[in-house]
HTML snippet that shows the backbone in 3Dmol.js (N, CA, C, O; Angstrom):
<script src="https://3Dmol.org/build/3Dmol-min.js"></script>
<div id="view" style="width:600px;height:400px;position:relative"></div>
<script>
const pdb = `
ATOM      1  N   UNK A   1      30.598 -82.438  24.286  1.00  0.00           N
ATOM      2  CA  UNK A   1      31.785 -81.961  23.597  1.00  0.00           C
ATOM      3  C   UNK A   1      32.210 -80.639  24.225  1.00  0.00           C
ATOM      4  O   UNK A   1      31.464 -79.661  24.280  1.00  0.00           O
ATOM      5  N   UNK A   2      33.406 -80.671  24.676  1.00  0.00           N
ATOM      6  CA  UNK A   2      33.762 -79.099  25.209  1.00  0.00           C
ATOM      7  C   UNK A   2      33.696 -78.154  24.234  1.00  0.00           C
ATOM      8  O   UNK A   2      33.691 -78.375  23.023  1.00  0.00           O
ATOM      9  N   UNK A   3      33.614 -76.485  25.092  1.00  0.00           N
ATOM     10  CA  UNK A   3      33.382 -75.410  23.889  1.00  0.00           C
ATOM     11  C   UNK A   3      35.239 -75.567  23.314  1.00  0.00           C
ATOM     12  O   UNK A   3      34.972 -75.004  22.252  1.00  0.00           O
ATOM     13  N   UNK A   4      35.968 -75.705  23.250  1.00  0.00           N
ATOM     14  CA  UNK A   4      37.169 -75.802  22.495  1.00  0.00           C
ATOM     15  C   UNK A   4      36.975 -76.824  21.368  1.00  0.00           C
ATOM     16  O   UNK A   4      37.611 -76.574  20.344  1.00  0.00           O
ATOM     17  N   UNK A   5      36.079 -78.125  21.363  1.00  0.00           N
ATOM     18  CA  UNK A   5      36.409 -78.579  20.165  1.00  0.00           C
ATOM     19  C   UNK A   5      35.271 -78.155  19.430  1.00  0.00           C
ATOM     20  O   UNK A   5      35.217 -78.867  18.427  1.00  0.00           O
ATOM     21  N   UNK A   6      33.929 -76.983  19.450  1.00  0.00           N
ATOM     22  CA  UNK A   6      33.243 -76.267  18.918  1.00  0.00           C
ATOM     23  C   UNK A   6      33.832 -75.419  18.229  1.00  0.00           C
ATOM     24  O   UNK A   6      33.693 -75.445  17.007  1.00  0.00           O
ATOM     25  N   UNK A   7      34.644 -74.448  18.858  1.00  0.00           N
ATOM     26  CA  UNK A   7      35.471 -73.473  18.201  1.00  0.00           C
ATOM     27  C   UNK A   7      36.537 -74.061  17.309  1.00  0.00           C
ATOM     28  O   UNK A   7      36.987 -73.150  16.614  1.00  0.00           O
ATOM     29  N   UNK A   8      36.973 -74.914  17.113  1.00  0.00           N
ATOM     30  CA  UNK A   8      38.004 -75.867  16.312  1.00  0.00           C
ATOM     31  C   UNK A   8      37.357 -76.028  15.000  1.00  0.00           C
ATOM     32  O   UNK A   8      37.720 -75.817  13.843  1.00  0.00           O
ATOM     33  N   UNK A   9      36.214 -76.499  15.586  1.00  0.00           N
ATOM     34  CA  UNK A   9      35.332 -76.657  14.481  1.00  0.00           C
ATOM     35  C   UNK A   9      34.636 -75.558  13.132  1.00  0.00           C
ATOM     36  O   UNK A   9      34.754 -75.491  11.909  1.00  0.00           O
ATOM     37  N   UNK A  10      33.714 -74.642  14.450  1.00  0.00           N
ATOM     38  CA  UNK A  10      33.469 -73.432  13.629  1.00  0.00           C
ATOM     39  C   UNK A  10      34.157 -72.245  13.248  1.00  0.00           C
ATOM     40  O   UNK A  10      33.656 -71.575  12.345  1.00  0.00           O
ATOM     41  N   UNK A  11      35.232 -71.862  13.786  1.00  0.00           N
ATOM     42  CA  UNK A  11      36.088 -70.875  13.431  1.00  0.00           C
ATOM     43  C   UNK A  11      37.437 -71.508  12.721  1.00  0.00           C
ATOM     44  O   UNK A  11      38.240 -70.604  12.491  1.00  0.00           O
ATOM     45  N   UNK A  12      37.724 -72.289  12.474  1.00  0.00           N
ATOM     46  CA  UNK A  12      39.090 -72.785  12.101  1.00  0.00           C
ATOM     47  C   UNK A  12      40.192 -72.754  13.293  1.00  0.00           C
ATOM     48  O   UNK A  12      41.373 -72.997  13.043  1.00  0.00           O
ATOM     49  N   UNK A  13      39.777 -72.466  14.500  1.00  0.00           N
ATOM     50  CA  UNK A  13      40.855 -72.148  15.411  1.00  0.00           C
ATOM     51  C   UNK A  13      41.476 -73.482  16.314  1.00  0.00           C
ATOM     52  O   UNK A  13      40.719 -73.973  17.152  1.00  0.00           O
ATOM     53  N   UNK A  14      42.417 -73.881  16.195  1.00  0.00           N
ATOM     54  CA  UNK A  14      42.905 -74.940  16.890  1.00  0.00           C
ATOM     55  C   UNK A  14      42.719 -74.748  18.760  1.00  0.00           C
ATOM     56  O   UNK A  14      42.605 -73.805  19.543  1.00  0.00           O
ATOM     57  N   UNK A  15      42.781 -76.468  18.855  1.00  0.00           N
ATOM     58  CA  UNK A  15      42.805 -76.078  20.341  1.00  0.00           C
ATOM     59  C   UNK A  15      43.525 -75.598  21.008  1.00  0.00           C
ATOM     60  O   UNK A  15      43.272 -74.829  21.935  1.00  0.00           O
ATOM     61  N   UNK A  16      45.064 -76.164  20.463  1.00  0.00           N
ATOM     62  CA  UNK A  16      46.264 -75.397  21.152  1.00  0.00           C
ATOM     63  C   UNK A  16      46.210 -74.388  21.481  1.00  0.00           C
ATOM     64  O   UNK A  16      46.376 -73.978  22.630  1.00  0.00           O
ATOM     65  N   UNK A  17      45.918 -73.671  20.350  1.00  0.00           N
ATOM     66  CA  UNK A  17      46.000 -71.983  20.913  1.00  0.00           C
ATOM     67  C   UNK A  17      44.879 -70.761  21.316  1.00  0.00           C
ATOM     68  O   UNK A  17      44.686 -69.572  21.059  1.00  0.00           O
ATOM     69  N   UNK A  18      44.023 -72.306  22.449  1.00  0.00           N
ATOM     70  CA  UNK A  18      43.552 -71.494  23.376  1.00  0.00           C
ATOM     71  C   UNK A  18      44.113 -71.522  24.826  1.00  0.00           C
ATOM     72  O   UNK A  18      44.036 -72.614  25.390  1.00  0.00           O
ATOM     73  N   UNK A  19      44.645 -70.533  25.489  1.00  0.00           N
ATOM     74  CA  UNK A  19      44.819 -70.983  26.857  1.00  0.00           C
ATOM     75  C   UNK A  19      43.887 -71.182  27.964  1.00  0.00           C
ATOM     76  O   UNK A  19      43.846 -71.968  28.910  1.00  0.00           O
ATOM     77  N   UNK A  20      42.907 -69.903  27.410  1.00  0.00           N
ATOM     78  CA  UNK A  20      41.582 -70.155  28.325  1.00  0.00           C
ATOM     79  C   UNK A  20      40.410 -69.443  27.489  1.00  0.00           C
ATOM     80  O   UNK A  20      40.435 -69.112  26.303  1.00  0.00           O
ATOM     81  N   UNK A  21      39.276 -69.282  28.520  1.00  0.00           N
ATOM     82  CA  UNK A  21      38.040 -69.033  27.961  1.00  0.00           C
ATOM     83  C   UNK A  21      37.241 -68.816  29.357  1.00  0.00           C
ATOM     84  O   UNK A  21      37.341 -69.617  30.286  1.00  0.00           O
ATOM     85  N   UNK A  22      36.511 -67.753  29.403  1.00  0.00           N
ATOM     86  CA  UNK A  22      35.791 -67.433  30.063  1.00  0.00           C
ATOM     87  C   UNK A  22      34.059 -66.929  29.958  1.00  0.00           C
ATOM     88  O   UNK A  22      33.476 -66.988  28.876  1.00  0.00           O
ATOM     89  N   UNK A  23      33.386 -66.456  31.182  1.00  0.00           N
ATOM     90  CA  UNK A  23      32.219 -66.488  30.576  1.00  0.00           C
ATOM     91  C   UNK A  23      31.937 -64.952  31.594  1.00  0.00           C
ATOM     92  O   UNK A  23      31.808 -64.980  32.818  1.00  0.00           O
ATOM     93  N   UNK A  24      31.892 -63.782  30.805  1.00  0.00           N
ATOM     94  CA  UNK A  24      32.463 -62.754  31.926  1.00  0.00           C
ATOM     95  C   UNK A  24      30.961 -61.522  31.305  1.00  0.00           C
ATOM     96  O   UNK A  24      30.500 -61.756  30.187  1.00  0.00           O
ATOM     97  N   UNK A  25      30.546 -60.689  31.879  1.00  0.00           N
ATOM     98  CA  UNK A  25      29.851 -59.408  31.234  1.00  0.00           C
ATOM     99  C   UNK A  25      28.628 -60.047  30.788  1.00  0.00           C
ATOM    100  O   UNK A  25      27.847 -59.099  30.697  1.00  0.00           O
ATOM    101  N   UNK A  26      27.865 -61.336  30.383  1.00  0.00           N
ATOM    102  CA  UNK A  26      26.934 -61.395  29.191  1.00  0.00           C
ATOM    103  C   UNK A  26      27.693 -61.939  28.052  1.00  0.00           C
ATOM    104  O   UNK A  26      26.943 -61.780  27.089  1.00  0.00           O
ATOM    105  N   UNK A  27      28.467 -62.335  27.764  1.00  0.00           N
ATOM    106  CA  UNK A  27      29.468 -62.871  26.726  1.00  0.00           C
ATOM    107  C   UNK A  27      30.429 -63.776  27.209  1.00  0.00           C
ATOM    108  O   UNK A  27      30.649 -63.859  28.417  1.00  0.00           O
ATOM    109  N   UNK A  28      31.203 -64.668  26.128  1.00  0.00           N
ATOM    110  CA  UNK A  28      32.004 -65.557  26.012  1.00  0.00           C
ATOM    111  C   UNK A  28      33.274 -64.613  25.759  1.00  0.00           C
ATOM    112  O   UNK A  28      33.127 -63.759  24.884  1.00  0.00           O
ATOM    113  N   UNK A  29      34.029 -64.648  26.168  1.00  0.00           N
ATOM    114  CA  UNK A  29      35.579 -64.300  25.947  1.00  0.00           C
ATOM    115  C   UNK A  29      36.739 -65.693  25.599  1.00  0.00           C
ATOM    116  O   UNK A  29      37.017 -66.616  26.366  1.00  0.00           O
ATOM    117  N   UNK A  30      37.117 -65.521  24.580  1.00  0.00           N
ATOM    118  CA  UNK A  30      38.250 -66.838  24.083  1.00  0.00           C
ATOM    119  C   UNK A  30      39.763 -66.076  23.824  1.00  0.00           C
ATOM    120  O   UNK A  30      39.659 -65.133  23.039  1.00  0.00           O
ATOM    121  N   UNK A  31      40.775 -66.248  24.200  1.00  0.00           N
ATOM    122  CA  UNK A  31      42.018 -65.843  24.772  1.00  0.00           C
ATOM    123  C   UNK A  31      42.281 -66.917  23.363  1.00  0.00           C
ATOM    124  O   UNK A  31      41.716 -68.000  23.211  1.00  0.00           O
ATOM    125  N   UNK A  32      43.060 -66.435  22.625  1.00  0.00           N
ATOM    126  CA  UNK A  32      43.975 -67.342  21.539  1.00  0.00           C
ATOM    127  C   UNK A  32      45.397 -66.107  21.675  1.00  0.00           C
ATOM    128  O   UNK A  32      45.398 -64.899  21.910  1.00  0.00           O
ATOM    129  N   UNK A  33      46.485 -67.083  21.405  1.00  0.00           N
ATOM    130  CA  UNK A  33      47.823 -67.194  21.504  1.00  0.00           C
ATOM    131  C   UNK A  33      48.404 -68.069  20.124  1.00  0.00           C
ATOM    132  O   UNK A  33      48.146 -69.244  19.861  1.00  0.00           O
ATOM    133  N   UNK A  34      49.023 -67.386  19.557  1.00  0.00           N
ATOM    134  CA  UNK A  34      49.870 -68.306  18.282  1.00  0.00           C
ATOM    135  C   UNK A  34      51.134 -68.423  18.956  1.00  0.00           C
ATOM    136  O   UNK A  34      51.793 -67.571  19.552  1.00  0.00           O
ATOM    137  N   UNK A  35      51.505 -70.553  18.591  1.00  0.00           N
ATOM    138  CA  UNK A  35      52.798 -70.437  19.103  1.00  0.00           C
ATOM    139  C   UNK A  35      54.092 -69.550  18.381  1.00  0.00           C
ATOM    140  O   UNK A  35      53.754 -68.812  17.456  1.00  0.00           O
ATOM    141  N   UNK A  36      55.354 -69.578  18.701  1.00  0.00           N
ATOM    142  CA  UNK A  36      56.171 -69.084  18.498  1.00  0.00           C
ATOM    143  C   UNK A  36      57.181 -69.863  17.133  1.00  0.00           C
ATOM    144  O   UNK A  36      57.806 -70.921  17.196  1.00  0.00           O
ATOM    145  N   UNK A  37      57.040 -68.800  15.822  1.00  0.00           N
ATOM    146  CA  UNK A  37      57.346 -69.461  14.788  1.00  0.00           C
ATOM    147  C   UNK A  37      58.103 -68.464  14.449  1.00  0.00           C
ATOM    148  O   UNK A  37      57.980 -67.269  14.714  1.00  0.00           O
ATOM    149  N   UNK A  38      59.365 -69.342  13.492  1.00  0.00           N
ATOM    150  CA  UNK A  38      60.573 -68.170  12.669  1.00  0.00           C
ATOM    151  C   UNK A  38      60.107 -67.362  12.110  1.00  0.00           C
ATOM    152  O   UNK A  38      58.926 -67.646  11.907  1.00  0.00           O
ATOM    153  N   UNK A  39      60.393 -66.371  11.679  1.00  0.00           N
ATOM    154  CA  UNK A  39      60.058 -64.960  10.977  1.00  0.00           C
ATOM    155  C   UNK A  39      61.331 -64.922   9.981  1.00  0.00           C
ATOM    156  O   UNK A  39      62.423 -65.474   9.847  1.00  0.00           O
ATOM    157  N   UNK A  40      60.538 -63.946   9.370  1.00  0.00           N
ATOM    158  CA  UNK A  40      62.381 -62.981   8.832  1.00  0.00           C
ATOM    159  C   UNK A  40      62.549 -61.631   9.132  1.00  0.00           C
ATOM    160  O   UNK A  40      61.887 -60.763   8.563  1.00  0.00           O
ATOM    161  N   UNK A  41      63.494 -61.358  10.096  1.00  0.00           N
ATOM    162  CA  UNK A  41      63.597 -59.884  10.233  1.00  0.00           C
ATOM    163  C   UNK A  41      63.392 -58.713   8.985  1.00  0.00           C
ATOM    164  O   UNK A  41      64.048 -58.799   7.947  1.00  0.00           O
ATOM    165  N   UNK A  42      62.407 -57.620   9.217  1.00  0.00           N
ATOM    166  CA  UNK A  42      62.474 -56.798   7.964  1.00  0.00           C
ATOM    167  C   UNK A  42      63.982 -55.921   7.445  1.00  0.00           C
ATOM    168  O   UNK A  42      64.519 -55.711   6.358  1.00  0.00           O
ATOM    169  N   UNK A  43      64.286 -55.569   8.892  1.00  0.00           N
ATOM    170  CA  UNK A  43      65.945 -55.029   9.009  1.00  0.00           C
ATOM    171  C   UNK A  43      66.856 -55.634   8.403  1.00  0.00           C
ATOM    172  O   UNK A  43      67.506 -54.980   7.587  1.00  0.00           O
ATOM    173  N   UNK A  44      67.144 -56.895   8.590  1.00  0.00           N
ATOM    174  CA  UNK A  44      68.233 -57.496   8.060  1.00  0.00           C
ATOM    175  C   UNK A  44      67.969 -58.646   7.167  1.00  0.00           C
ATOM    176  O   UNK A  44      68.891 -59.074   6.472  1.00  0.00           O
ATOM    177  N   UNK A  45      66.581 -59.282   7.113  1.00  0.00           N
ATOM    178  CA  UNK A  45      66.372 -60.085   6.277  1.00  0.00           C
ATOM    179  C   UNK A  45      66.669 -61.277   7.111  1.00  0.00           C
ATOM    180  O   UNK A  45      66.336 -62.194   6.359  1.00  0.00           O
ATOM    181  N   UNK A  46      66.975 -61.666   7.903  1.00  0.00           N
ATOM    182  CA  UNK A  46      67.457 -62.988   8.773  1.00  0.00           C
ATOM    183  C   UNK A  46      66.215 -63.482   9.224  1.00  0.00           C
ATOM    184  O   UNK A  46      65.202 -62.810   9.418  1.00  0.00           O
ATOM    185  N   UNK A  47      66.410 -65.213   9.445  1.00  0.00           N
ATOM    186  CA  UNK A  47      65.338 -65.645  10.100  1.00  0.00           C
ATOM    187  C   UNK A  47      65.538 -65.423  11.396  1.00  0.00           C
ATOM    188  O   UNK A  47      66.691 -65.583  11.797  1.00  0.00           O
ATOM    189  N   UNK A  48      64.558 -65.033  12.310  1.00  0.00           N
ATOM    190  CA  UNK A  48      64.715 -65.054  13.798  1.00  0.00           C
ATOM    191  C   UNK A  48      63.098 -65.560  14.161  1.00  0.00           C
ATOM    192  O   UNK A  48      62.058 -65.555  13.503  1.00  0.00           O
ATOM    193  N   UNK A  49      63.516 -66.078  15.820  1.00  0.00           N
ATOM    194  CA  UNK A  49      62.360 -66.307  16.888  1.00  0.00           C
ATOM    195  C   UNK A  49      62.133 -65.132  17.726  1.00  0.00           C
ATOM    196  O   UNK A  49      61.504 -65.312  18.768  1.00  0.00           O
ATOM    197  N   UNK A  50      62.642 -63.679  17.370  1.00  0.00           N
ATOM    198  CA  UNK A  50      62.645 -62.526  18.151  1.00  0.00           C
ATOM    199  C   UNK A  50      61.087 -62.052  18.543  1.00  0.00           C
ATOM    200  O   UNK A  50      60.440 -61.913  17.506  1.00  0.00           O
ATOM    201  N   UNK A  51      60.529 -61.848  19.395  1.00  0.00           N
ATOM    202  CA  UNK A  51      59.057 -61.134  19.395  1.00  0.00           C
ATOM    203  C   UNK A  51      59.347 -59.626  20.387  1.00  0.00           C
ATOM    204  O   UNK A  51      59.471 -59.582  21.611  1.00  0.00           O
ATOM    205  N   UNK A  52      59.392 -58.686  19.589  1.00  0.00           N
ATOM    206  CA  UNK A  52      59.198 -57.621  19.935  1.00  0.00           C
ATOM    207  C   UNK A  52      58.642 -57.251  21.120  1.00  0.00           C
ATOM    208  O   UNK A  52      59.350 -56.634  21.915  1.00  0.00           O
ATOM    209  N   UNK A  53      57.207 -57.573  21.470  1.00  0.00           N
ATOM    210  CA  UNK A  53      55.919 -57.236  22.097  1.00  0.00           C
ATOM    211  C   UNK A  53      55.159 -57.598  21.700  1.00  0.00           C
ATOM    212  O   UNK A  53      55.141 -58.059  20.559  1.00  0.00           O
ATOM    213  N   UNK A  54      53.875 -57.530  22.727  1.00  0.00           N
ATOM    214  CA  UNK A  54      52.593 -58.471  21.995  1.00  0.00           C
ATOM    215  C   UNK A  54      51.231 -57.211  22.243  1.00  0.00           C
ATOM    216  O   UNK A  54      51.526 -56.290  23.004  1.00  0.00           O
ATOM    217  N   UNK A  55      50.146 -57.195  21.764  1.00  0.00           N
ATOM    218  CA  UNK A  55      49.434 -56.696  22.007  1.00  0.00           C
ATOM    219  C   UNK A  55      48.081 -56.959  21.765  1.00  0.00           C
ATOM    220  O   UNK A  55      48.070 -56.726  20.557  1.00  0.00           O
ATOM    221  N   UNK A  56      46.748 -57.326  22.085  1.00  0.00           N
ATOM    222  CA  UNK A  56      45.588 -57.928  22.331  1.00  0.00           C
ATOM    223  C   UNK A  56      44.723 -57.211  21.087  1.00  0.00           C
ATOM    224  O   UNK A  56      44.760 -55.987  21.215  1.00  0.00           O
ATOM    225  N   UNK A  57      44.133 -57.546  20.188  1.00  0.00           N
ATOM    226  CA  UNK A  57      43.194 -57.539  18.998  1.00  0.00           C
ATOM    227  C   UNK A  57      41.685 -57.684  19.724  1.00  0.00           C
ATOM    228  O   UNK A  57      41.686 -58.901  19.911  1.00  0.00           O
ATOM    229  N   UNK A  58      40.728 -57.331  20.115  1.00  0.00           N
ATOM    230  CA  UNK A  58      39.168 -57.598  19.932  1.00  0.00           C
ATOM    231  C   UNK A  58      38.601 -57.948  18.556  1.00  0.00           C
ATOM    232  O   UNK A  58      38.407 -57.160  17.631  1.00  0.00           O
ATOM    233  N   UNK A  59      38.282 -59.750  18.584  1.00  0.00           N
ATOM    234  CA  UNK A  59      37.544 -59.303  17.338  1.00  0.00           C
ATOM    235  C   UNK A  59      35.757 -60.167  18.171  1.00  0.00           C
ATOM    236  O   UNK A  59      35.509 -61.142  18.880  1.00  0.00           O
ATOM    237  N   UNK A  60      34.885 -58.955  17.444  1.00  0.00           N
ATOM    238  CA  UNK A  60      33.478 -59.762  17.668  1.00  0.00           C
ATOM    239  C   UNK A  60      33.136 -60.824  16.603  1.00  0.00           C
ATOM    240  O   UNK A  60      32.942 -60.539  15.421  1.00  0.00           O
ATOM    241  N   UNK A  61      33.063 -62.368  17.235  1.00  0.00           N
ATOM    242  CA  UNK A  61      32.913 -63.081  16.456  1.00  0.00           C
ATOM    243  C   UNK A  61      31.365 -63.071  16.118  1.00  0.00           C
ATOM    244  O   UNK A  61      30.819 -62.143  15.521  1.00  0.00           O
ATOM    245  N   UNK A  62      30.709 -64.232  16.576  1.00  0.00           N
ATOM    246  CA  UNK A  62      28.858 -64.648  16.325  1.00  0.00           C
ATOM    247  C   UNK A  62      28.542 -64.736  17.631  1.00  0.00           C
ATOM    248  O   UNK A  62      29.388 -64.659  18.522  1.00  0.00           O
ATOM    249  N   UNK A  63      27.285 -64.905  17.830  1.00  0.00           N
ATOM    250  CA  UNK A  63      26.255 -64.957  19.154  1.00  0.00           C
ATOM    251  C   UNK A  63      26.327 -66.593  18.771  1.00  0.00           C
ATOM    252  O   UNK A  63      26.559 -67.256  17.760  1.00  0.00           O
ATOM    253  N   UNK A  64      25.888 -66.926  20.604  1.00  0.00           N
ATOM    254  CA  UNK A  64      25.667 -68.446  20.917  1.00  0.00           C
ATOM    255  C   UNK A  64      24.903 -68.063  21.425  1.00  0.00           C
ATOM    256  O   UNK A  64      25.046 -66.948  21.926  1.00  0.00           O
ATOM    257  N   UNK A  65      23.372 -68.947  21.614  1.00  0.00           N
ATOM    258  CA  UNK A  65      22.243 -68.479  22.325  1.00  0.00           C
ATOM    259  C   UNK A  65      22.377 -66.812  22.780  1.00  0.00           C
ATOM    260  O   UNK A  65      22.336 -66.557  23.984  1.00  0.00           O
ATOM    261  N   UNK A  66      22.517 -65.839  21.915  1.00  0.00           N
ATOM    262  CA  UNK A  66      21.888 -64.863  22.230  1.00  0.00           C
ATOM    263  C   UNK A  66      23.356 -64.720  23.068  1.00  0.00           C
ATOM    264  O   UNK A  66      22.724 -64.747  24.124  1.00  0.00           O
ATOM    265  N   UNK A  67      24.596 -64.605  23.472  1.00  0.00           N
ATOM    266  CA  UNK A  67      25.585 -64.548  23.727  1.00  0.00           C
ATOM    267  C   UNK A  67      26.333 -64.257  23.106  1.00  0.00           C
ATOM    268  O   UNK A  67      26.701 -65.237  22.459  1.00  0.00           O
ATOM    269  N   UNK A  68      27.187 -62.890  22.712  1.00  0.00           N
ATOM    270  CA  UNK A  68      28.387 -62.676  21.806  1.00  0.00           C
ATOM    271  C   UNK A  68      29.166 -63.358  22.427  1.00  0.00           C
ATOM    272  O   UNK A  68      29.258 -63.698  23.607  1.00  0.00           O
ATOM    273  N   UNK A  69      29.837 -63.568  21.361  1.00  0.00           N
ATOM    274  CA  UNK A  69      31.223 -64.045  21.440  1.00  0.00           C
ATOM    275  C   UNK A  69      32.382 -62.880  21.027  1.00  0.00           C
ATOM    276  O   UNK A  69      32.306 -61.979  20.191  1.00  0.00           O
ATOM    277  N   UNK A  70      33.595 -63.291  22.034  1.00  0.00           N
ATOM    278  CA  UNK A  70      34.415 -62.242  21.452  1.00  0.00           C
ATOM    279  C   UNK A  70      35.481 -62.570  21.425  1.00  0.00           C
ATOM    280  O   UNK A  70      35.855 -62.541  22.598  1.00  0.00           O
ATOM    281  N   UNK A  71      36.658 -63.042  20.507  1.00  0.00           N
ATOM    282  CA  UNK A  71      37.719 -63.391  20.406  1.00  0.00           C
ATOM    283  C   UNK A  71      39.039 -62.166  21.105  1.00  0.00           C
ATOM    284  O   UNK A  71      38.991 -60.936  21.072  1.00  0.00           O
ATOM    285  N   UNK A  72      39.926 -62.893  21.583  1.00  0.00           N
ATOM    286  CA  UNK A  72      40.808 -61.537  22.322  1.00  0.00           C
ATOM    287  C   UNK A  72      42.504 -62.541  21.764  1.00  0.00           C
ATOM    288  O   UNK A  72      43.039 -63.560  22.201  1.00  0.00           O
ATOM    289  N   UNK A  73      42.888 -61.452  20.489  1.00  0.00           N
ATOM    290  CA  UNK A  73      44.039 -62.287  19.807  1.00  0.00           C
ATOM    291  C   UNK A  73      44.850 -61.486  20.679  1.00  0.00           C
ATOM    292  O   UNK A  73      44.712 -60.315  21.033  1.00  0.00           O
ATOM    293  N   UNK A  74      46.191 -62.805  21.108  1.00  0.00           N
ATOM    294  CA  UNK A  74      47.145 -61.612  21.362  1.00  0.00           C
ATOM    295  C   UNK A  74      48.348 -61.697  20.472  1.00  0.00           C
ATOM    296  O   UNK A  74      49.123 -62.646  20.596  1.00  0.00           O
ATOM    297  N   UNK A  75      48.539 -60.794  19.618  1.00  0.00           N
ATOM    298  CA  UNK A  75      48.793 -60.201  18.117  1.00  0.00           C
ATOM    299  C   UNK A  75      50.481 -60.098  18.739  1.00  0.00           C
ATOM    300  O   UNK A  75      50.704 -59.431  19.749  1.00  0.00           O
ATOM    301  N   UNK A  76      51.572 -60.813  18.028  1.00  0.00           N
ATOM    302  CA  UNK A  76      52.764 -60.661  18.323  1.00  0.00           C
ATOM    303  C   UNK A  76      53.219 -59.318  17.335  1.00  0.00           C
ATOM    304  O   UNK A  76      52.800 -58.931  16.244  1.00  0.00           O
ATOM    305  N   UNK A  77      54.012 -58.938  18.027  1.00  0.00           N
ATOM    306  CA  UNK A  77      54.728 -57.734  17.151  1.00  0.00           C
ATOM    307  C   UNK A  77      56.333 -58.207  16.802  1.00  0.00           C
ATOM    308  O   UNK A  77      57.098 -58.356  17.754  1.00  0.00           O
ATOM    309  N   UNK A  78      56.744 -58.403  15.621  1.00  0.00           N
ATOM    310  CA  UNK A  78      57.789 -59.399  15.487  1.00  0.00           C
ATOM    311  C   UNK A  78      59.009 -57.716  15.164  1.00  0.00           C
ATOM    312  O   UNK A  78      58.856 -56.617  14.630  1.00  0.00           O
ATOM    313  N   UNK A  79      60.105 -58.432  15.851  1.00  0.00           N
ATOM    314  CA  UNK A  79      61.526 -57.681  15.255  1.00  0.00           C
ATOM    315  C   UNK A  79      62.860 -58.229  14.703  1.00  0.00           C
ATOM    316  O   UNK A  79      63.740 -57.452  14.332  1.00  0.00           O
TER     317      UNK A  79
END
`;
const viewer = $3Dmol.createViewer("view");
viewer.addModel(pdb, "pdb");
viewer.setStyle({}, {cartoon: {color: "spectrum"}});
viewer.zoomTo();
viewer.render();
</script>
């Protein structure tokens, strides 16, 4: 079973929104991306697909054999 349908599994995280995954330092690194969904602007109250900027979250998930894991969100900044 690939590590994507592990993580599907144990974290709630879909496959889609991984693009990749690496194995870098002593640790697992997992790259998640949320697709692109309507909002409502806080300014005007309108729905928009606008994304501001994005910017990368670290979160330390669990160890796999003695391997952290580390999730790397990249966190949209909506306008």
């Amino acid at each position: 079973m690939p590590t994507k349908d592990y993580t599907e599994i144990l974290a709630g995280i879909k496959a889609e929104w991984i693009p990749h995954q690496e194995l870098a330092d002593n640790e697992i690194r997992i790259f998640i991306e949320l697709p692109k969904t309507p909002h409502i602007c806080p300014a005007c109250n309108a729905t928009t697909n606008r994304i501001k900027g994005y910017y990368t979250r670290k979160i330390c998930h669990t160890s796999c054999d003695d391997t952290p894991v580390l999730l790397l969100y990249k966190h949209k900044l909506e306008k």
